[in-house]
C-alpha positions in Angstrom: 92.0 122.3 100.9 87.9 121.4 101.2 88.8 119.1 98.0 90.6 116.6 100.6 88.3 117.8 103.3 85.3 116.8 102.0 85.2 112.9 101.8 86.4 113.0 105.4 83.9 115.7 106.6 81.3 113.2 105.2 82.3 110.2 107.1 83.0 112.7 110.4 79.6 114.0 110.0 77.9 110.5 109.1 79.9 108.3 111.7 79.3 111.2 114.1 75.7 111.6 113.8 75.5 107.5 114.3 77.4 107.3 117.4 76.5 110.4 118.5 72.6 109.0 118.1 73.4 106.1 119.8 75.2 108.1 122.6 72.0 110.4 122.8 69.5 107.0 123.3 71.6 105.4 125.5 71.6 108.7 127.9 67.7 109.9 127.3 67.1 105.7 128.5 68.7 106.1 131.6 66.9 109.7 132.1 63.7 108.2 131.6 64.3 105.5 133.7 65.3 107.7 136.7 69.2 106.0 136.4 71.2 109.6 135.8 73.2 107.9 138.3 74.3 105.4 135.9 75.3 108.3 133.2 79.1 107.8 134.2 79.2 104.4 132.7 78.2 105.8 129.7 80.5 108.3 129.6 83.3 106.1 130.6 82.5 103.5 127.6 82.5 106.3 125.4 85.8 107.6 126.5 87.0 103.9 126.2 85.8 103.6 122.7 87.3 106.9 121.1 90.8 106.2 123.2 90.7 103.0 121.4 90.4 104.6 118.0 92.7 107.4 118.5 95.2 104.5 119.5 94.5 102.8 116.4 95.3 105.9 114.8 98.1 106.0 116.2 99.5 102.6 115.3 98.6 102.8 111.7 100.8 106.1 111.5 103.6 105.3 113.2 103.5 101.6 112.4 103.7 102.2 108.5 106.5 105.0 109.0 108.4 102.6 110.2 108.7 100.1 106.7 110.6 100.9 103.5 108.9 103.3 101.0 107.5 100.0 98.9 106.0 98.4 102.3 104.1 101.5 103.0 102.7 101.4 99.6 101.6 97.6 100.1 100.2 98.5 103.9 99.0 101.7 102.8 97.0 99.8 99.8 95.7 97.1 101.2 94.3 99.4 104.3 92.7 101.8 101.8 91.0 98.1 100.7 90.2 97.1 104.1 88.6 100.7 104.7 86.4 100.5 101.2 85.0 97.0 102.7 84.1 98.4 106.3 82.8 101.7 104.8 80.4 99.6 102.1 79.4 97.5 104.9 78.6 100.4 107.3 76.7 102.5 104.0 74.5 99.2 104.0 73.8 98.3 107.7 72.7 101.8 108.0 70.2 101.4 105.1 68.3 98.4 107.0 69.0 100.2 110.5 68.0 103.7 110.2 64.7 103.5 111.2 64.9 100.9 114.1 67.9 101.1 115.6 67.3 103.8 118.2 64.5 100.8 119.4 67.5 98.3 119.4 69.8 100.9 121.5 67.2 101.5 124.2 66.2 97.8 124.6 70.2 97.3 125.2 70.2 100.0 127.6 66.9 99.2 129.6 68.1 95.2 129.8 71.5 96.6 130.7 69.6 98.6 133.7 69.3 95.3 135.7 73.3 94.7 135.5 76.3 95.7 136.9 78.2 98.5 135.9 80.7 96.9 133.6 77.7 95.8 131.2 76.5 99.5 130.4 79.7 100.3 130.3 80.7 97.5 127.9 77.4 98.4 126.1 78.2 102.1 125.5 81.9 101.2 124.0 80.6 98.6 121.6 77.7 100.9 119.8 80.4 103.6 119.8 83.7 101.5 119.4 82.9 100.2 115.5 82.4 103.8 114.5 85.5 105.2 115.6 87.6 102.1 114.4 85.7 102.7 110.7 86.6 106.4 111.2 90.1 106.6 112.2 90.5 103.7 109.7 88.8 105.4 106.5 90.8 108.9 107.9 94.3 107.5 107.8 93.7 106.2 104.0 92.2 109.7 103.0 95.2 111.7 105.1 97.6 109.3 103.2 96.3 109.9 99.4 96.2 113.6 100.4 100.1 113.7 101.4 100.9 116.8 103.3 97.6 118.6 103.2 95.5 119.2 106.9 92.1 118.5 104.4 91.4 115.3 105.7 91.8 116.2 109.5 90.3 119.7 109.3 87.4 118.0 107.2 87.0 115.7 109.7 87.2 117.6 112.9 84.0 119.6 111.1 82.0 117.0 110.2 82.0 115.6 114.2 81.4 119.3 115.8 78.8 119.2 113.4 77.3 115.8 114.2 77.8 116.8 118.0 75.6 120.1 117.7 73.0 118.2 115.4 72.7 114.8 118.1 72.1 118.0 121.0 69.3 119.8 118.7 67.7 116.4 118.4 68.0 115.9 122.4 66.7 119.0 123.4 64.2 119.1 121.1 65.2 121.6 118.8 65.5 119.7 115.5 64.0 116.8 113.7 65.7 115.3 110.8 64.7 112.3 108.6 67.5 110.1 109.0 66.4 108.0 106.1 67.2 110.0 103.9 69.7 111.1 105.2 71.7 108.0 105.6 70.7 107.2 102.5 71.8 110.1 100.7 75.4 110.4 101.9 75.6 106.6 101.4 75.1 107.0 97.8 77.9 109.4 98.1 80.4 107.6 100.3 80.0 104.4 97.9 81.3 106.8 95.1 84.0 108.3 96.9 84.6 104.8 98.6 85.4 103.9 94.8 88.2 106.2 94.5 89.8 105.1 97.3 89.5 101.1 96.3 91.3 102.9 92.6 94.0 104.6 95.0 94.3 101.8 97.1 95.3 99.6 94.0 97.7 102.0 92.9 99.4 101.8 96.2 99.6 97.8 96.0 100.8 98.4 92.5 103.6 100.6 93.1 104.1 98.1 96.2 104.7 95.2 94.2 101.7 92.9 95.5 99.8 94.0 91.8 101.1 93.5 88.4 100.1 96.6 85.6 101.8 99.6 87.4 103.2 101.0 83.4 99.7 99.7 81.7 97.8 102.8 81.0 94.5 102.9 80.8 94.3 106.6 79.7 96.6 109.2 80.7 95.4 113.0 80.2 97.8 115.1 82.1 98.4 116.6 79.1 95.2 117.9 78.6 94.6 118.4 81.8 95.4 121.0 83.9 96.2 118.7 87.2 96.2 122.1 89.0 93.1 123.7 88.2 90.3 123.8 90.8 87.8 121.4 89.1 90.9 118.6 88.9 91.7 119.6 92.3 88.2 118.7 93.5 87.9 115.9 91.2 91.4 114.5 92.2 90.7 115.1 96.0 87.0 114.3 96.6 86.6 110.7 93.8 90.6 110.3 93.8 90.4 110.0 90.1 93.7 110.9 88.8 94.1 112.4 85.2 96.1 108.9 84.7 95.4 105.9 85.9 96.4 101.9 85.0 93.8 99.4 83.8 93.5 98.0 87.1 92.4 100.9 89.1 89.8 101.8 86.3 88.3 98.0 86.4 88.5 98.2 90.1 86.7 101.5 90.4 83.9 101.4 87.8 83.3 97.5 89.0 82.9 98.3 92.5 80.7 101.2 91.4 78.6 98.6 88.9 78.1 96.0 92.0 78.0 98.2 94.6 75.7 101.3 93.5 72.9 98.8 92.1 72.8 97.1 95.2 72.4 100.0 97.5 69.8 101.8 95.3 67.9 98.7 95.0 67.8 98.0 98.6 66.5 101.6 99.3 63.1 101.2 96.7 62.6 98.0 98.3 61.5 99.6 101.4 58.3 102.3 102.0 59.2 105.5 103.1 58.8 105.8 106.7 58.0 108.9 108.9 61.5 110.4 110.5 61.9 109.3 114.2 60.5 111.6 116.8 62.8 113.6 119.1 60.4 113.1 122.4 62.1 109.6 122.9 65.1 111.9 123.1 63.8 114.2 125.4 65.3 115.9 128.4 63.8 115.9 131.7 64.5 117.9 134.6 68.0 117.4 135.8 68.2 115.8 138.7 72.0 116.3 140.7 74.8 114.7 139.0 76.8 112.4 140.8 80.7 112.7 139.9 82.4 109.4 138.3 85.2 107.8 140.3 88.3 109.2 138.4 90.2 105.3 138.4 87.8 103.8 135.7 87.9 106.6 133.3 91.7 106.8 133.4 91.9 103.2 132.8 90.2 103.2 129.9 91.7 105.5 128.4 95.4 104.9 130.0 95.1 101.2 128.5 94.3 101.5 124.3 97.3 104.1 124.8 100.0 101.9 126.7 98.8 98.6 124.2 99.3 101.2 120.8 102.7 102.0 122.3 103.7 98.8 122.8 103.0 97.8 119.7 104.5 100.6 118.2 107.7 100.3 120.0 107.8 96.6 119.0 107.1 97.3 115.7 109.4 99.6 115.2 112.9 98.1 113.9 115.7 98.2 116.9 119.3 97.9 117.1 120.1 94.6 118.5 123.5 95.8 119.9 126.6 98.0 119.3 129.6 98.0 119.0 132.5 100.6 118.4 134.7 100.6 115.2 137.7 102.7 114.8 138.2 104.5 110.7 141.2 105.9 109.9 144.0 105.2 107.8 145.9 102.7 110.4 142.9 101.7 112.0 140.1 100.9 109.4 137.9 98.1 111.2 139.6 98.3 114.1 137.8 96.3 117.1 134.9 95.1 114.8 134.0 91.3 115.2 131.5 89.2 113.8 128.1 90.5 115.0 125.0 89.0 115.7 122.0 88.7 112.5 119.6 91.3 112.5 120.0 95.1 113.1 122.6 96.5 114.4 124.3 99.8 115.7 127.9 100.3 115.0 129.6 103.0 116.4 131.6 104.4 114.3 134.9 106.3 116.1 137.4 108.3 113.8 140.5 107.8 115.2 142.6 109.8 112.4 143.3 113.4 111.4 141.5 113.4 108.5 137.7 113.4 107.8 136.7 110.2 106.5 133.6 108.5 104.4 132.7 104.8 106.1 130.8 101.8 104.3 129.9 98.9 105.4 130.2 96.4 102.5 130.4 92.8 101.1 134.5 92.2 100.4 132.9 89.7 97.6 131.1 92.2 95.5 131.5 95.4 96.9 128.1 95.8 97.5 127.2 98.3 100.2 125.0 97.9 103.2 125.5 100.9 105.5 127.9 104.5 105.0 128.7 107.1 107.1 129.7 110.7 105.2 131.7 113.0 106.5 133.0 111.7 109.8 134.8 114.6 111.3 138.5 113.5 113.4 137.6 112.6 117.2 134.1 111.9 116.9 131.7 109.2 116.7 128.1 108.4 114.5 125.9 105.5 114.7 125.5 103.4 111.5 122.4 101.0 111.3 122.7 98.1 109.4 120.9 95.0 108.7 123.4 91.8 108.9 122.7 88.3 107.6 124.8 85.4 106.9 127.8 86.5 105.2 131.1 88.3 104.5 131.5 91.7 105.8 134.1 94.0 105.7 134.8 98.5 106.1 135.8 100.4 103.8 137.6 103.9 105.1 137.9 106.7 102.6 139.7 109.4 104.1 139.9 112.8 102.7 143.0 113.2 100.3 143.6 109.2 101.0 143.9 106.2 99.5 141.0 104.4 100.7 141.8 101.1 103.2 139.3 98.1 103.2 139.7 95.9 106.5 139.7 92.4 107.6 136.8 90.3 106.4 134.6 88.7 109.1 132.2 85.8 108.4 128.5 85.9 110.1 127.0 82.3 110.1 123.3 81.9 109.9 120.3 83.2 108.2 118.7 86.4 108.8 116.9 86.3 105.5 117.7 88.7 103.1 119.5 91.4 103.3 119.0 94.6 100.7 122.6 95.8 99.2 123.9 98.9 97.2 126.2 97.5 94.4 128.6 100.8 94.2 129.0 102.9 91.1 132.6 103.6 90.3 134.2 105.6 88.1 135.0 102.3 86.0 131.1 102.2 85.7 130.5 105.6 84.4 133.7 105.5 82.0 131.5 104.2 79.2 128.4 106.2 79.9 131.1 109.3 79.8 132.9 108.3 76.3 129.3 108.3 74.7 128.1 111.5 76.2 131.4 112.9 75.2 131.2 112.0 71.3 127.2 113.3 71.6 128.9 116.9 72.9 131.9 116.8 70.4 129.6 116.1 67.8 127.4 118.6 68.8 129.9 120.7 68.9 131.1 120.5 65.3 127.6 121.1 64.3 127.5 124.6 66.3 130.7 125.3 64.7 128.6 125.3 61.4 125.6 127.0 62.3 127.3 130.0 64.2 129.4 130.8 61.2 126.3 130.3 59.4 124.6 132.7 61.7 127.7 135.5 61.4 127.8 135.1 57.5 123.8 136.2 57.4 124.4 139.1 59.7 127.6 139.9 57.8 125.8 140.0 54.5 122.9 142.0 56.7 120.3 138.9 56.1 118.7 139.5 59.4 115.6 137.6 58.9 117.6 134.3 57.9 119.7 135.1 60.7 116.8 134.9 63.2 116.3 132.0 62.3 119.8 130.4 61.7 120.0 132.1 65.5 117.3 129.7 67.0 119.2 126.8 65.0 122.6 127.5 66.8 121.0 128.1 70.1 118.7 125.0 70.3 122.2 122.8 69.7 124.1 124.7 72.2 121.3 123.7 74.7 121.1 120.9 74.3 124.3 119.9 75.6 123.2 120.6 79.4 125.4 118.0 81.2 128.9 119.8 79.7 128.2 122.7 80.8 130.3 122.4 83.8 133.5 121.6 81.5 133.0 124.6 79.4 134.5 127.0 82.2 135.0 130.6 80.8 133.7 129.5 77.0 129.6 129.2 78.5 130.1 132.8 79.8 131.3 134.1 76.3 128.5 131.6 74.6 125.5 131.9 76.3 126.2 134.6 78.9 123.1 136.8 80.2 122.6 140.7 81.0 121.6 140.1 84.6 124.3 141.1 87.3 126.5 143.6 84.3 126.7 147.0 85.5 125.0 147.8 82.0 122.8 145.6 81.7 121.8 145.0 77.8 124.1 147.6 76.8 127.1 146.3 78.9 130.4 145.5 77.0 130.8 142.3 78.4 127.3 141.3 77.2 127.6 138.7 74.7 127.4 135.1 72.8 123.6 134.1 71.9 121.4 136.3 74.1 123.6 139.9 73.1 122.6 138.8 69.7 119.2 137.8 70.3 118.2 141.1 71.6 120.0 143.1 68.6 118.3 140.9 66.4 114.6 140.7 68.4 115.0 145.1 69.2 115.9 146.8 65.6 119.6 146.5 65.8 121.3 146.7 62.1 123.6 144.2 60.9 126.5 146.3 61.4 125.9 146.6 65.2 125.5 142.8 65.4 128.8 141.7 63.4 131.1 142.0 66.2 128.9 139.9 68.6 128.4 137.4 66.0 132.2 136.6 65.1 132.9 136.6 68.8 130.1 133.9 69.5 132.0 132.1 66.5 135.7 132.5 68.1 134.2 131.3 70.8 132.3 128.1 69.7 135.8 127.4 67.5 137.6 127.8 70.8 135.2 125.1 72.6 134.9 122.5 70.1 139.3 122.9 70.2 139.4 122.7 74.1 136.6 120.7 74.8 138.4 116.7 74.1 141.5 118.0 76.9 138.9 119.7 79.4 138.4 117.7 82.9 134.8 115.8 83.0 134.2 114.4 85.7 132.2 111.0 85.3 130.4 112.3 88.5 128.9 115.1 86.9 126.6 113.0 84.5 124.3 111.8 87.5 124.2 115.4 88.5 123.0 116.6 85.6 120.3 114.6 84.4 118.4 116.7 87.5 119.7 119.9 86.8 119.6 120.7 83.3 115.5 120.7 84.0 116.0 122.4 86.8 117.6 125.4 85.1 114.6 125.3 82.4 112.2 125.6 85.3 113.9 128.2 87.1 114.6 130.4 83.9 113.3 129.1 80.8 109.7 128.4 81.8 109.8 131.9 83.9 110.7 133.7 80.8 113.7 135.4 82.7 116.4 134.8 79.8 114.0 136.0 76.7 115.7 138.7 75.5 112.8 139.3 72.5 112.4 136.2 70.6 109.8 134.3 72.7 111.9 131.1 72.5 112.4 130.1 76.1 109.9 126.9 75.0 112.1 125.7 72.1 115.2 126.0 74.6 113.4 123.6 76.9 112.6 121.1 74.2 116.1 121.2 73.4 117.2 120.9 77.2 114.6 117.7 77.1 116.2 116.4 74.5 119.5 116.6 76.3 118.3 115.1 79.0 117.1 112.1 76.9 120.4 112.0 75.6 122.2 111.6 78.7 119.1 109.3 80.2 120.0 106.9 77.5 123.9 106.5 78.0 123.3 105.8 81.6 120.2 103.5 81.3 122.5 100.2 81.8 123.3 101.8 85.5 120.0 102.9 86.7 118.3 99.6 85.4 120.6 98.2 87.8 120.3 100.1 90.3 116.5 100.7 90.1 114.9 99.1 87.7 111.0 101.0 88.4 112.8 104.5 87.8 112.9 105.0 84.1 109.6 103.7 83.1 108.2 106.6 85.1 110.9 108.5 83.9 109.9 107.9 80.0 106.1 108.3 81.1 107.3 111.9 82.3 109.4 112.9 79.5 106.3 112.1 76.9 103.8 113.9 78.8 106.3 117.4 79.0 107.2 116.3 75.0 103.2 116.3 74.2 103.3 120.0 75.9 106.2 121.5 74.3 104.3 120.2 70.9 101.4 121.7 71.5 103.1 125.0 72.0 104.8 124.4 68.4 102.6 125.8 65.6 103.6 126.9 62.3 106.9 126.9 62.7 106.3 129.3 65.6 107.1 128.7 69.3 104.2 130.4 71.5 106.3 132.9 74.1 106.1 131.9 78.0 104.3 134.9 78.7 101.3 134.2 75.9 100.7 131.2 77.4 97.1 130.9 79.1 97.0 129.8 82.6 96.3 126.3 82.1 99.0 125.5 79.6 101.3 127.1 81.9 100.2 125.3 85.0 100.2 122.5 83.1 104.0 123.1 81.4 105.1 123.8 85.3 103.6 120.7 87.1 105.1 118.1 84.4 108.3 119.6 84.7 108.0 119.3 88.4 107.7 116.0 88.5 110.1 114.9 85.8 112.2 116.5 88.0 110.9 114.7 91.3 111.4 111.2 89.8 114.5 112.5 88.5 115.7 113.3 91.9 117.3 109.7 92.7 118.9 109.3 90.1 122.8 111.6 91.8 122.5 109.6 95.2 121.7 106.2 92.9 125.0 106.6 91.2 127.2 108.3 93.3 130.8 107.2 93.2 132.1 105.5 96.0 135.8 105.3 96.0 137.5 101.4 96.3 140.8 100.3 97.6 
């Protein structure tokens, strides 16, 4: 976690130290002066400023949660922008400033002596107000390239306790720090790691649209490496340097670093070193009693940022315009649904059948879907949100078991700008993505035919090394045929059945097809204990490849499977859990990428459609995991799961992890949505 923590304990400890500085002159001022009675206003301009930056805060969380996935990547980039610009700006002010600005702070506070309260006040919340916008500004774009993790806050949350207890040591007297140097040491560092987040930030605008280049590599070495190791960890959390990254975050980040660095370091021998301020100006002296502030001020100033950030979040935040209830049901479909209003709206949806019904919202024209209810159980009623825009707009009610019933069409006049729509996959769509994967299977299918016989003809004429690896042959065709598996019924059981869950285990009776052979082969078993299993695993290839063209495949099941056939390799190919002695669980994966591939290909047309960004990062995925598997293949000889070092593991793991995260979308993008 300190990887992410660090760049944000950096600017907690550098933006606290400055405003807690500034905080410390303003106070020792007044002490000196005899105005402790004045100390409130402080107080109460410091409470203003950091309620004004937790509100900030605020509004940049909840503001970007409420835009589509691609608009938080355009806000979220052109903040982290924004926040590289403020942060260089700061590093550079505090270069020229270190040395006299506690002068500047006192001669505010001493001329702000002689006017009302509102000035010192207003004085207080300005020299503490920029730091805690630049904070909660720079901490939102750090928490956001770190995802999930608490780095950034728990960084940050250090770095000001840590200001806080140096800016007492150097009030009481108790410590003495050059603060030169010290500003201009971690500015050095912040421009470096203010670099990483301009790169980051361009990705975001990238994958946002606003930025061309998102696909045009620069260099990509995730598959040398390991993107879970600690020093890529710390690399990847501290500089945000990524082991790939597009041409445009590499100009961006090694030009800012060209401009910027030279600049900075310049600036710095330009100017003698001077002695470090003394803490005596900061000195304490004897209390005198402490007046209590009046409790209305304080609670204004704090009451106020948070009732404007809620405003604007609640504005902000996209709101049914109005509602209006809509009967489903067979008899029913649309009933009491008239031509809404543009904008968003809630429609309540009431199922007034026996019989639990799907609902969409769609365009009669095209079929194109804007809103759906699933599983809308008899008597009750769910909102659906939908966008509406000038148009033609019609339901669609699919109950269970039913033929589905599309209503009257309304017409909505007007604009309302654009309005995003689903165009439906139906089973017309996946009919010829389904005929191709079909003759890939049946073809595959003939050739296991071959290769199994092959297989029982070595261990019949007791050729055992052949048949190991005539075996490998067989089994690498059979997997790749992933996305039939769930046709094959009883025959996968007999082909490519496994010990685990048999009463006996290895030695079970029921125990066969490609692994019962594997381990006879891969544990000293003679030929004539094999030939059984081997002319069942050919009865039962023959008796697939016959069934197979009359089996039921349903078209939905291709969607489905381009995520799970990976899925099963990570849970028991990449585990090693079906190696039953041959250390081939890698070439089983390489054959259950190719598969994938395969299946990728025939359905291509549909997600280009539907999503044209997915498969580019899809291909990028499927190389990377490719280069792996590749590197694992030596010889001839496929290195076992468990011989792999810890690297090429993590490594195999995280690539396959997130094929399988941009593979995710791909069921819900072409799910089948029945028509009437």
């Amino acid at each position: 976690m300190w990887d992410d923590a660090f760049p944000s304990f950096l600017i907690g400890l550098r933006e606290g130290l400055e405003a807690g500085l500034i905080v410390s002159i303003l106070v020792a001022t007044l002490v000196r002066a005899d105005a402790k009675s004045r100390l409130p206003q402080v107080w109460t301009g410091v409470l203003a400023a950091i309620a004004l930056a937790l509100s900030f805060g605020a509004v940049l969380t909840f503001t970007a949660a409420n835009l589509s996935a691609t608009a938080q990547e355009a806000f979220g980039g052109v903040l982290s922008v924004v926040a590289v610009a403020f942060v260089t700006a700061m590093v550079f002010w505090m270069r020229r400033s270190a040395r006299t600005f506690s002068g500047e702070i006192r001669e505010k506070a001493t001329g702000a002596l002689g006017m009302g309260a509102g000035v010192l006040m207003l004085t207080s919340f300005l020299a503490v107000g920029r730091e805690g916008l630049e904070t909660a500004l720079f901490l939102w774009t750090t928490a956001r390239a770190a995802g999930e993790s608490a780095g950034p806050l728990t960084g940050a949350g250090i770095g000001l306790v840590l200001a806080a207890a140096l800016c007492w040591g150097l009030y009481r007297r108790v410590l003495r720090i050059n603060l030169t140097k010290f500003f201009t040491a971690t500015g050095a560092v912040l421009i470096v790691i203010a670099a990483g987040v301009l790169g980051y930030g361009l990705r975001d605008l990238q994958e946002g649209g606003v930025l061309p280049g998102l696909t045009t590599y620069a260099f990509d070495l995730s598959g040398s490496v390991d993107a879970g190791s600690w020093y890529s960890t710390l690399i990847q959390g501290v500089f945000n340097l990524m082991p790939t990254m597009t041409w445009l975050q590499v100009v961006g980040y090694v030009g800012y670093l060209a401009v910027v660095m030279p600049l900075f370091v310049r600036g710095v021998k330009e100017k003698s070193p001077e002695p470090a301020p003394t803490t005596a100006e900061l000195s304490e002296p004897t209390p005198s009693p402490r007046r209590r502030p009046v409790w209305v001020v304080p609670v204004a100033v704090v009451a106020v940022p948070a009732v404007v950030a809620g405003l604007v979040v609640t504005f902000s935040r996209p709101k049914p315009a109005s509602s209006e209830t809509v009967a489903v049901s067979e008899t029913e479909c649309g009933k009491g649904f008239t031509a809404p209003d543009t904008g968003r709206q809630t429609f309540q949806m009431h199922n007034t059948g026996d019989k639990t019904a799907e609902v969409y919202l769609i365009d009669p024209a095209t079929n194109a879907v804007y809103g759906e209810v699933e599983g809308l159980a008899p008597g009750t009623t769910r909102d659906l949100v939908a966008t509406v825009a000038g148009g033609s707009y019609a339901w669609r009610c699919v109950p269970t078991g039913a033929k589905a019933v599309t209503s009257a069409t309304v017409h909505v006049s007007g604009g309302g700008g654009a309005v995003k729509a689903v165009v439906p996959v139906s089973e017309n769509d996946l009919a010829a993505p389904l005929k191709a994967y079909k003759a890939y299977v049946d073809q595959g299918l003939a050739t296991l035919v071959t290769q199994t016989r092959q297989l029982s003809a070595d261990i019949a004429g007791n050729h055992l090394a052949k048949a190991r690896t005539d075996w490998l042959t067989a089994h690498r065709t059979y997997s790749s045929l992933g996305a039939a598996y769930g046709t094959f019924e009883d025959f996968d059981q007999k082909i490519n059945g496994r010990a685990d869950g048999l009463a006996g285990g290895v030695q079970d009776k029921d125990f066969a097809g490609f692994h019962r052979i594997e381990y006879g082969l891969w544990h000293g078993q003679s030929a004539g204990e094999l030939k059984a299993a081997a002319q069942q695993l050919t009865t039962a290839v023959v008796g697939l490849k016959k069934a197979f063209p009359t089996q039921d495949f349903d078209p939905g099941d291709l969607p489905l499977r381009a995520h799970e056939i990976l899925e099963n390799a990570l849970q028991f190919e990449l585990t090693g859990d079906t190696d039953e002695g041959s250390g081939t669980n890698l070439a089983t994966v390489d054959s259950n990428l190719a598969g994938t591939r395969e299946l990728l290909t025939v359905l291509k047309p549909l997600l280009t459609r539907e999503s044209p960004k997915l498969l580019p990062g899809v291909d990028a995925d499927i190389a990377r995991l490719q280069k792996l598997l590749d590197s694992a293949h030596r010889g001839g000889r496929w290195t076992p799961v468990e011989q792999l070092d810890g690297t090429a593991k993590a490594q195999l793991d995280a690539t396959t992890g997130q094929l399988l995260e941009d593979l995710a979308p791909v069921p819900d993008l072409l799910e089948i949505r029945k028509s009437a």
